[in-house]
C-alpha positions in Angstrom: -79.2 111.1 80.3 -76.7 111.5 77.5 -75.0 108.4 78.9 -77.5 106.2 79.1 -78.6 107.3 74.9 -75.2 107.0 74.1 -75.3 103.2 75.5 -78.7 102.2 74.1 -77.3 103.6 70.6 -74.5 101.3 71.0 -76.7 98.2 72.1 -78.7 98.8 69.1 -75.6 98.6 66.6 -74.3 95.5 68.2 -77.5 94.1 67.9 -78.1 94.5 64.2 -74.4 93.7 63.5 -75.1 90.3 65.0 -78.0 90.0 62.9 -76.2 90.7 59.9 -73.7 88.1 60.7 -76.2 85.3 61.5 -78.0 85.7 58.1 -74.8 85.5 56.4 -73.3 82.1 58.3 -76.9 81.2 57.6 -76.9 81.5 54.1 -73.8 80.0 53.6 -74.0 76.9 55.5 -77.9 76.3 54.5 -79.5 74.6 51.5 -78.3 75.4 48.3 -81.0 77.0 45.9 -80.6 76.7 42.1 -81.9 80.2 40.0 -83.6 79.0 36.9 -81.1 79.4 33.4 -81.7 79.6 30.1 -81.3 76.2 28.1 -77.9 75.8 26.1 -77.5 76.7 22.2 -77.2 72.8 20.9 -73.8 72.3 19.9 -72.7 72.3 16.3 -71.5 69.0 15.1 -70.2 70.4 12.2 -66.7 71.4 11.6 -66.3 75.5 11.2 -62.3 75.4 9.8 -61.7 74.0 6.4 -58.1 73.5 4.9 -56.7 71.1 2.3 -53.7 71.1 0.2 -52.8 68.8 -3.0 -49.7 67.8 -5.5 -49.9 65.5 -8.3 -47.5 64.4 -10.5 -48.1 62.8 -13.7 -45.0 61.2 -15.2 -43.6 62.2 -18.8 -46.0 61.3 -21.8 -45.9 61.7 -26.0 -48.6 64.5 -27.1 -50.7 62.4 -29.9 -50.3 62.7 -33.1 -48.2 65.9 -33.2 -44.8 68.0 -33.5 -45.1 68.8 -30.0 -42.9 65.8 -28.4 -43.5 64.8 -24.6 -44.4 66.5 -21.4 -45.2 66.2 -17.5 -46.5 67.8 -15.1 -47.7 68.9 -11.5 -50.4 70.3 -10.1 -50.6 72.1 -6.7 -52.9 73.0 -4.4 -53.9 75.2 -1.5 -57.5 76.1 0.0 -58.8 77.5 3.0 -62.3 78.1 4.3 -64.6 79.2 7.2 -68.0 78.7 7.7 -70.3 80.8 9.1 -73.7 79.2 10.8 -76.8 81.3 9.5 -79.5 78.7 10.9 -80.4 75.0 11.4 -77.8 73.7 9.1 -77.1 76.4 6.8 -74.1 78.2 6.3 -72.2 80.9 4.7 -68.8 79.6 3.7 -66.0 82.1 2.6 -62.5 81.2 1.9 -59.2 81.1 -0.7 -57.9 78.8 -3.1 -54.6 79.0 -4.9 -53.7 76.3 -7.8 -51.3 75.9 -10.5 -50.5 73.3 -13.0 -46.0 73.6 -14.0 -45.1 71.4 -17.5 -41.8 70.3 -18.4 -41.0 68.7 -21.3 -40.3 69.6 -24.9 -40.0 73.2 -25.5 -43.5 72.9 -27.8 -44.4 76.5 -27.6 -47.3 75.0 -25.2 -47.8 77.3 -21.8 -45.2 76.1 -19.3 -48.1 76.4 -16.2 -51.5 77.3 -15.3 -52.6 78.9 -12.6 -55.9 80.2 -10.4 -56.7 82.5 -7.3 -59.9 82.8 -6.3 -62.2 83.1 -3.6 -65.1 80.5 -2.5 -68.7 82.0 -1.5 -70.7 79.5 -1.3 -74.3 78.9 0.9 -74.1 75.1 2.3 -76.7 73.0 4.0 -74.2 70.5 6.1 -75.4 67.4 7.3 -73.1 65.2 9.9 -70.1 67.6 8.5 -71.2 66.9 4.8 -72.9 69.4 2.0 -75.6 67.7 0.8 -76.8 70.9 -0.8 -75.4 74.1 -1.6 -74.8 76.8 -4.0 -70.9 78.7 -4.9 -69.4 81.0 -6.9 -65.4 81.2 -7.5 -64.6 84.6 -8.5 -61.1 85.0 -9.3 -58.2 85.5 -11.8 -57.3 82.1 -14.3 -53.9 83.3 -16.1 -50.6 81.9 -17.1 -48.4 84.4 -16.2 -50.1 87.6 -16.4 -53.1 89.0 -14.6 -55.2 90.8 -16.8 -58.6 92.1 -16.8 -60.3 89.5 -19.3 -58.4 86.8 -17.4 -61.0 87.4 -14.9 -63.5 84.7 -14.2 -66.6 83.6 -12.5 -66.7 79.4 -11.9 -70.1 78.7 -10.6 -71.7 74.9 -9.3 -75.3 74.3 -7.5 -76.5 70.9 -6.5 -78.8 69.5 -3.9 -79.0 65.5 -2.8 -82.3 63.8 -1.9 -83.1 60.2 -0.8 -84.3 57.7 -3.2 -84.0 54.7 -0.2 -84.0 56.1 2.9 -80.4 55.8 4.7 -79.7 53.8 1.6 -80.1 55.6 -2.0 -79.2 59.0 -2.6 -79.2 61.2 -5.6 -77.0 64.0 -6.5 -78.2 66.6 -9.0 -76.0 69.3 -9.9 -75.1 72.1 -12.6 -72.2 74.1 -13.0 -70.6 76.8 -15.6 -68.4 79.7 -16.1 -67.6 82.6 -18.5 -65.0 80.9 -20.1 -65.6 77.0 -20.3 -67.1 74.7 -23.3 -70.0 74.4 -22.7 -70.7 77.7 -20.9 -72.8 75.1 -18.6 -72.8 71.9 -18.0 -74.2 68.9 -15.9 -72.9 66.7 -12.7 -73.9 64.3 -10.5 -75.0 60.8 -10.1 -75.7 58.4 -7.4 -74.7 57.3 -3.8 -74.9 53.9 -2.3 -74.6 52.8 1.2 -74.0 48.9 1.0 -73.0 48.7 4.3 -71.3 50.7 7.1 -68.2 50.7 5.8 -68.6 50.1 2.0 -70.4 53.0 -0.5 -70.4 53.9 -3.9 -70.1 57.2 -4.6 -70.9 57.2 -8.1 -71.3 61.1 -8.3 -69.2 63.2 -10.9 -67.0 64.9 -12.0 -65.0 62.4 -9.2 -66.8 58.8 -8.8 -65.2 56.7 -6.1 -66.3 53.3 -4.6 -65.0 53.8 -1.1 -64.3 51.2 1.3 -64.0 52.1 5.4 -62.9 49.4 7.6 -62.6 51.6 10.4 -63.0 55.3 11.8 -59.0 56.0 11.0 -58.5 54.4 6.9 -60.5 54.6 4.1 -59.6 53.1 0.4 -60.7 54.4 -2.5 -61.1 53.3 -5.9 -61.8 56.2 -8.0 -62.0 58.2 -11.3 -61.7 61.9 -11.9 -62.5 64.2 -14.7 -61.1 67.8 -14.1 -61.4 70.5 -16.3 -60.7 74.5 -15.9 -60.0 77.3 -18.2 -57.0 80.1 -18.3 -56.2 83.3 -20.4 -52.9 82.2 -21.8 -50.6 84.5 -22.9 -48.2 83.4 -26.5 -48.6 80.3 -27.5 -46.1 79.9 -30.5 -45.8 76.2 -31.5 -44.3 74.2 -34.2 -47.6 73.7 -35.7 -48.9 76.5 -38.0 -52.6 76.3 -36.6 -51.6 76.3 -33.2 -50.2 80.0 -33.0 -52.3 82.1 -31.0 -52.5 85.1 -28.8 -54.6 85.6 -25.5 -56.3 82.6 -25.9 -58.5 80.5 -23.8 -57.5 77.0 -23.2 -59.2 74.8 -21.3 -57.1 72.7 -19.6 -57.9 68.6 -18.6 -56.8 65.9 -17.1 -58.8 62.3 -16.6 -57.9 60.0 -14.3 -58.4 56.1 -12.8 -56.2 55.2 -9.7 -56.4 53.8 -6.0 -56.4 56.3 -2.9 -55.3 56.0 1.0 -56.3 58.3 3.7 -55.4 57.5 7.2 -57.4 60.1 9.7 -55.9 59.3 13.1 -54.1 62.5 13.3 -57.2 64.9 14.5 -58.0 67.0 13.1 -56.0 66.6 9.8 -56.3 63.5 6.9 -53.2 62.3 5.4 -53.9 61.1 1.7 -51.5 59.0 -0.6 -52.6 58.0 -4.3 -51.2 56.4 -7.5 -52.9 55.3 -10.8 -53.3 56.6 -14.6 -53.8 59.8 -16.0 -55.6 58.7 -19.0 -55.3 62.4 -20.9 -54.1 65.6 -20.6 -55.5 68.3 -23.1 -54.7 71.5 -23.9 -58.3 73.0 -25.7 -58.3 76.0 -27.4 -61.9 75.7 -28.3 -62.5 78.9 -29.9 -59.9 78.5 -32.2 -61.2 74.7 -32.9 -57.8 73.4 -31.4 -56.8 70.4 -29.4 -54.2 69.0 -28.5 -53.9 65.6 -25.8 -51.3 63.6 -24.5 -50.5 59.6 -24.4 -52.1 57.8 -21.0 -48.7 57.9 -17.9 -48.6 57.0 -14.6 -49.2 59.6 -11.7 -48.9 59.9 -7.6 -50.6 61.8 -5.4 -49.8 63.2 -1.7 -52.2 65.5 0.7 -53.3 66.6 3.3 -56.8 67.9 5.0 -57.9 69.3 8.2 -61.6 69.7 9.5 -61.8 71.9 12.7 
């Protein structure tokens, strides 16, 4: 009797054993079934890394109508930023910049460089890799060679484009300030104009530009710029008896009409080269009611930007 249990047991293992086996060679050589997933995130078009770095040199010129003889100089730049999607097309951008102005020249007393680092916070609305609205602050130290606590500053822009022609017209509107400049706050903007596919006006300041694109890899630029920014200077003992101050503000200019290259077929970076005519340096020390500018000279311009 135990025999005969013990051999119907065993029947009844091989049996379901072979079931098991069927099943599985049946579902894996049968029809494929698909489980239902979740749709994909779209992708983001726009780029998330931002970098970009600068020099311009602006050949030896006479200051105007003073004892202060000639000077050059060369400005360098460095800035790096990430963006952070919120929603839609808005996003948080953080990030670094690090710039500094070096004069040569006649030993006039004037500060020998300039220089800024600061961070960018800024809330963007990016269209097609573009800003066409957004809102930053630039908190950070603007010195000549000392750090200080009043050296301390607070650069701020807003500005917001809307169509006036649809795909054709657009209008820039913007405002911008900080603790230390003259005026405290002051207007931008101006106009863009698509022509064609590969020729715009960009007539927007503080840096117009009518741009031409032939192709996907070169666009030239004709273009103007007006660049100001303020620093706590240090000394500043010249031959002139009215320019001899201590811890002073200057706000520092340059204005400028050239040509500009920038060849993009090294992904993800843009190689820039540029030449034209600084029309003015100035050193203002507005609140002691002092200026000083320089003659027009010739400048050149190489950098460098990545998008990634």
């Amino acid at each position: 009797m135990s025999a005969r249990l013990n051999h119907t047991m065993k029947n009844i293992r091989v049996f379901f054993i072979s079931l098991l086996l069927s099943a599985a060679a049946s579902a894996v050589a049968g029809t494929a079934t698909f489980e239902a997933q979740p749709a994909p995130t779209p992708q983001d078009e726009n780029s998330h890394d931002l970098f970009s770095y600068e020099t311009t040199y602006t050949f030896q010129s006479d200051f105007k109508e003073s004892k202060l003889g000639d000077g050059d100089s060369l400005y360098n730049d460095f800035s790096y930023d990430h963006r952070f999607l919120i929603t839609g097309k808005w996003y948080f951008r953080a990030g670094v910049e690090y710039e500094r102005h070096d004069f040569n020249g006649t030993d006039n007393g004037l500060p020998d460089h300039l220089q800024a680092a600061y961070a960018h916070l800024a809330l963007d609305y990016v269209v097609k890799d573009h800003a066409s609205a957004g809102l930053e602050i630039d908190p950070g130290a603007y010195f000549q060679d000392n750090v200080t606590g009043d050296a301390f500053d607070i650069p701020w822009k807003i500005f917001v484009t809307f169509p006036l022609k649809k795909d054709k017209i657009f209008a820039v509107v913007g405002v911008g300030g900080g603790i230390y400049q003259d005026p405290i706050v002051a207007p931008g903007g101006g106009i863009i104009w698509l022509f064609s596919d590969k020729l715009r006006l960009q007539a927007v300041f503080p840096r117009p530009a009518l741009v031409y694109q032939p192709n996907d890899d070169w666009d030239l630029r004709l273009l103007g710029e007006l660049y100001f920014e303020s620093y706590r200077t240090d000394d500043v003992i010249t031959p002139e008896k009215k320019l001899q101050l201590h811890n002073a503000i200057v706000q520092y200019g340059e204005y400028r009409a050239g040509v500009q290259a920038g060849y993009s077929g090294f992904k993800p970076f843009k190689i820039i080269a540029g030449a034209g005519v600084t029309i003015r340096r100035n050193f203002d020390f507005f609140r002691a009611d002092e200026s000083r500018r320089t003659d027009p000279a010739p400048y050149v311009r190489i950098a460098m930007e990545a998008k990634f």
